[in-house]
N, C-alpha and C positions, 0 to 999 in steps of 0.2 A: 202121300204117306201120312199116316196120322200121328200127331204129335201125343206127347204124353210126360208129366213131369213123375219124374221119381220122389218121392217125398224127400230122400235122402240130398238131393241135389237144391233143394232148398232151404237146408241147414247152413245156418251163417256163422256157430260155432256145435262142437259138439255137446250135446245136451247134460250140465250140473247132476250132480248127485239127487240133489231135490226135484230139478225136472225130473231125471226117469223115474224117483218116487213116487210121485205125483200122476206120471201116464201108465206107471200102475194100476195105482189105485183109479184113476177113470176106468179102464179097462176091464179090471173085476168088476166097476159098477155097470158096465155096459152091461156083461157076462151074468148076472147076477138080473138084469130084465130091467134097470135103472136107467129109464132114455128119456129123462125129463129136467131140466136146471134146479130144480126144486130139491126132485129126487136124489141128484147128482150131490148138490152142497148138504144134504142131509146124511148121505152115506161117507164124505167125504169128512164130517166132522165126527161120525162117530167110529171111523178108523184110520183117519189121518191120510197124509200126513197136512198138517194144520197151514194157513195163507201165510204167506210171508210178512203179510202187514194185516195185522192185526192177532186176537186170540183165536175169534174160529170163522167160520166161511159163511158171508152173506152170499146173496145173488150178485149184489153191486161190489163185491170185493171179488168174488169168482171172474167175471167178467173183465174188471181192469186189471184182473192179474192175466188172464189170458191175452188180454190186449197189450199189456207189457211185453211178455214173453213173446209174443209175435214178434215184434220190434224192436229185442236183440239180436 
């Protein structure tokens, strides 16, 4: 039988206000043809919603916020 995880089954709490903000806003940038980190933190600063540490979204602040976010 092949195994397969549910994304849902992987949730270690249910996702903040700001998370589902945030996979939002990825997801119109996906939808919108935006499938590069560049692209990504460039669409993500001029319609928010903005990094939790800091004013607006570098690569290296996109990245250790996802890296955070994994490992709550």
């Amino acid at each position: 039988m092949d195994r397969y995880l549910e994304p849902h089954q992987a949730r270690r709490h249910e996702p903040t206000q700001y998370e589902s903000l945030l996979g939002d806003a990825i997801e119109r940038a996906y939808a919108a043809g935006t499938h590069d980190l560049a692209g990504l933190v460039a669409y993500l600063n001029r319609t928010g919603p903005g990094p939790q540490d800091g004013d607006v979204w570098t690569e290296a602040i996109y990245i250790a916020q996802m890296a955070r976010m994994a490992e709550e």
